[in-house]
N, C-alpha and C positions, 0 to 999 in steps of 0.2 A: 504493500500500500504506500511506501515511503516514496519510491517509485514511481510511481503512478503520480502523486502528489507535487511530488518537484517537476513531473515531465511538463514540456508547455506542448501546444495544442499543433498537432504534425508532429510530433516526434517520433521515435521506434522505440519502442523499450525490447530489449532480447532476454530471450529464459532460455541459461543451459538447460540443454536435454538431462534430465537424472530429477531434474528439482520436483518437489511435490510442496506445493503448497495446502497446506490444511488446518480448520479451526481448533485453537488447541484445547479452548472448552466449551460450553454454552453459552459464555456468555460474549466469546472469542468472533465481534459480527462491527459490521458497518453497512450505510445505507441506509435508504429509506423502504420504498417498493410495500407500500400499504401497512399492512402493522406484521410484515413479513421481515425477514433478518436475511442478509447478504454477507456472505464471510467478506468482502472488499468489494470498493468499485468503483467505478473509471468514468467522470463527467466531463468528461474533455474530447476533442476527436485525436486520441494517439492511437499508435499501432503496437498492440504487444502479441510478442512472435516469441516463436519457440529457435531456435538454431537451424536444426533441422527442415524446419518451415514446413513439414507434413507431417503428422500427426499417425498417418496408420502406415506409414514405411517406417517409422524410426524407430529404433530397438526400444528405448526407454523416451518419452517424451515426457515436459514437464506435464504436472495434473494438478489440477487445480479443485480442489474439492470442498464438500459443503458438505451435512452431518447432518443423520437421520435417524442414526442407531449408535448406543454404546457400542463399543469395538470388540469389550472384551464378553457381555452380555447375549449382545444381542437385541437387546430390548430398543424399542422404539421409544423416541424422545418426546414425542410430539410436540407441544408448543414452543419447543426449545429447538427445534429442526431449524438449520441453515442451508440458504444455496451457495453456490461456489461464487457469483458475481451480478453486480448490478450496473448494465452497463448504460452509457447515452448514443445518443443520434452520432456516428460518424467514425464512431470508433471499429477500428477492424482486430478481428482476434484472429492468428494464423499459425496453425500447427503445433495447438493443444488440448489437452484434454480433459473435460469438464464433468466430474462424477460425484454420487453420494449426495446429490443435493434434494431438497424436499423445501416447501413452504408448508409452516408453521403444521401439523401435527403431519401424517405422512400423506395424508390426500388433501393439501386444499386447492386454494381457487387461483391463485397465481402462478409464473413461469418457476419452476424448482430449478433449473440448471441455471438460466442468465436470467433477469429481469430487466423489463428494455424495451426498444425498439430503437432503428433507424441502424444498427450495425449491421456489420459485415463478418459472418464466422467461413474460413476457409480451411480446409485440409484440416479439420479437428473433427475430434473422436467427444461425444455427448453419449453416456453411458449410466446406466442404473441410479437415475435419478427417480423420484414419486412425488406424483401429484393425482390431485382427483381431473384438474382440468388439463396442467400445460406444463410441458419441462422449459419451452420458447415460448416467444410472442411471437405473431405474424408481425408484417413492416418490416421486417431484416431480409436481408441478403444470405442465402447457405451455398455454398461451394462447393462442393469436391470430400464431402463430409460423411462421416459414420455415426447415426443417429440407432442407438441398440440399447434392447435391454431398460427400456426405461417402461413405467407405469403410465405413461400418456404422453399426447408428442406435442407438435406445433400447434397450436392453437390460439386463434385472435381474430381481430378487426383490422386489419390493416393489410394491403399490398404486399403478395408476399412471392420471393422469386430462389428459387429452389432448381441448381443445373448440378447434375453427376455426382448423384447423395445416395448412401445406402442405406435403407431404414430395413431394420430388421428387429424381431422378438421385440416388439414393443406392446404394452397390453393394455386395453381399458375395459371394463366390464362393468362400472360404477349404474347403479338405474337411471340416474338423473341426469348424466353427461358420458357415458360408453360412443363415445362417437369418433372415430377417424382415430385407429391407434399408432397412427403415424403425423394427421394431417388433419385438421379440421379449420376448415374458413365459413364463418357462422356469422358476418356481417356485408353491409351492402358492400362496406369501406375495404373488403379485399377485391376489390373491383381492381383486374388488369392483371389478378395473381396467372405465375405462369411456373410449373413444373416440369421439369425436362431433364430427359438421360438418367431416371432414379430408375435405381430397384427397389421393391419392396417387397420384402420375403419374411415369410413367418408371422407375420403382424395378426394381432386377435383384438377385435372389439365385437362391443354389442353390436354397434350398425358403422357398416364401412372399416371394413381388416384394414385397409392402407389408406383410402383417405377420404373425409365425408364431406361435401359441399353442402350446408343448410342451409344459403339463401339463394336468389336469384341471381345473384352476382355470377359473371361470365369468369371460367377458370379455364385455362388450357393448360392441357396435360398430352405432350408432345413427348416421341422417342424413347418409353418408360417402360419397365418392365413388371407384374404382377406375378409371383410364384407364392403358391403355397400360403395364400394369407385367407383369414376366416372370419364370420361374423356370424353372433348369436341369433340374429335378425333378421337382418337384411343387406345382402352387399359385401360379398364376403372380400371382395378387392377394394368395389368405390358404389360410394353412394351419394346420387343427388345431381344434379345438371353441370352443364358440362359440357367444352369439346374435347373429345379424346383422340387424338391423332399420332399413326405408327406406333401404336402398341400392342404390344401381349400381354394376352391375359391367359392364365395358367394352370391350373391344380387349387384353383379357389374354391371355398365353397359356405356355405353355411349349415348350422344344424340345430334349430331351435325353434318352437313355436315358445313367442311371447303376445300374447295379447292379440293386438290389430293386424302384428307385423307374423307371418308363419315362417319367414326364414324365407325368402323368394331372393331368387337374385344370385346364384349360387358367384359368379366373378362382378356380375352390375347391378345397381336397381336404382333406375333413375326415377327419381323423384318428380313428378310431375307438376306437382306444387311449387319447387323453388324454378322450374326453366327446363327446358330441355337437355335432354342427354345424349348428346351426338357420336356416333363414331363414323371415324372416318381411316379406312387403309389397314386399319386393327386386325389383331389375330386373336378371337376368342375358342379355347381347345380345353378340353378336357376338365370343368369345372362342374363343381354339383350345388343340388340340395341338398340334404342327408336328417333323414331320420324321422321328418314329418311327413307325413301320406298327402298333404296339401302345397307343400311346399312347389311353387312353378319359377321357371323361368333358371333351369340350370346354367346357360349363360347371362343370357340379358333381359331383363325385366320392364319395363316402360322403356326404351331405348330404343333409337332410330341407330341405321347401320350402311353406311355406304361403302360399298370394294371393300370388304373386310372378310375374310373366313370365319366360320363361326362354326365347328362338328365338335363332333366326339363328347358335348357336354350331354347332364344328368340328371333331372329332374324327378324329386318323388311325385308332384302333381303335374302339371301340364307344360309344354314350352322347352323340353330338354334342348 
């Protein structure tokens, strides 16, 4: 923080690779970010980089981490949970890694890894952080980044632009916000968001495994790839409007009657209420329902499909 503090605004600041920064108790916090606690943070626009400057080639990169559990317990802290950082508009983070972060008990309502908007994260690794809503905010820039293992992903109102990012094992299942366990843009104000060259593998939510568009707001989801991700509901890849163009989608699926929703949509289920869900050049293959006798629409669910393949999908009710 000393660092950071003296830097003026353009500067770089460098992190030998080996270093780990972490809170040394609970009460070990700086920041503001609502009545949430931030181990350090950066309101200036400087650059702070790792040596290495990539984050998942380098053998040991520095880690930046925030506190969610006693170490030697196990136990959960709750009110006493810290994230790794709270950053401002302008600041770029480049090739490190941000872990163990949580706001305030281990599911709340804020970003658990950064708090923020308007930055720039490249070539960093974002890992087993918990929240009920967001480990990010939307409004930032992600790069070239490995987004895993965390309790919920990106999530916000703002502009959000995401090239050559791997999200993987990320989970939300919460009743009241299980949505997009990679991705959720759930205002007008991400109007222009644009995803491109991700993979997203393994991801499990209630509605939308990788990533759920809630409103009308236009998203394009260009060059991406969908393997293997699930949802309780609905959407076992992506759920909600949309242009999707040159993708695959993959071994998705869902398996759960809840309520309204029976699990339709085994890789899409576009929501018809926030806009349309377009595909365009796409490859939908080998995706299901599983386990409800109603459950339709093994690939694609409310979706329109231009030049796209779309076989070999599974439906326990209608639409395989």
């Amino acid at each position: 923080q000393d660092a950071v503090t003296a830097a003026k605004a353009g500067d770089v600041i460098w992190i030998h690779d080996g270093f780990v920064c972490e809170p040394a108790s609970d009460a070990d916090w700086i920041g503001s970010g609502g009545s949430s606690k931030s181990h350090f943070k950066i309101g200036k626009s400087v650059t702070l980089r790792s040596v290495s400057g990539d984050a998942r080639d380098a053998e040991n990169p520095p880690r930046l981490r925030g506190k969610y559990h006693d170490e030697a317990s196990g136990t959960i802290i709750g009110d006493n949970a810290i994230r790794p950082l709270e950053a401002s508009a302008g600041v770029v983070l480049k090739g490190l890694v941000f872990e163990h972060g949580a706001h305030n008990n281990q599911y709340g309502y804020m970003a658990a890894a950064i708090y923020g908007t308007g930055y720039t994260l490249d070539k960093c690794i974002v890992r087993d952080c918990h929240s009920k809503r967001s480990i990010l905010s939307t409004g930032i820039t992600v790069t070239d980044c490995v987004i895993s293992n965390n309790t919920a992903g990106i999530t916000g109102g703002a502009k959000l632009t995401v090239t050559g990012t791997l999200f993987t094992n990320n989970v939300t299942h919460t009743e009241s916000n299980g949505y997009g366990a990679s991705i959720t843009l759930n205002a007008e104000t991400d109007q222009g968001s644009v995803i491109s060259n991700c993979l997203f593998t393994g991801n499990d939510a209630r509605t939308g495994g990788g990533i759920c568009n809630q409103k009308t707001t236009p998203v394009l989801v260009v060059d991406c790839r969908f393997e293997g991700n699930c949802a309780r509901e609905r959407g076992g890849a992506y759920c909600g409007g949309g242009i999707l163009s040159n993708c695959v989608f993959s071994g998705n699926w869902t398996y759960h009657d809840a309520g309204n929703y029976k699990g339709e949509g085994g890789a899409i289920y576009g929501c018809d209420n926030v806009g349309a869900c377009v595909l365009y050049d796409c490859v939908v293959t080998n995706n299901s329902t599983r386990y409800v006798s109603s459950a339709n629409g093994g690939g694609l669910y409310q979706a329109t499909a231009f030049n796209c393949l779309i076989a070999d999908n599974d439906a326990q009710g209608e639409g395989g």
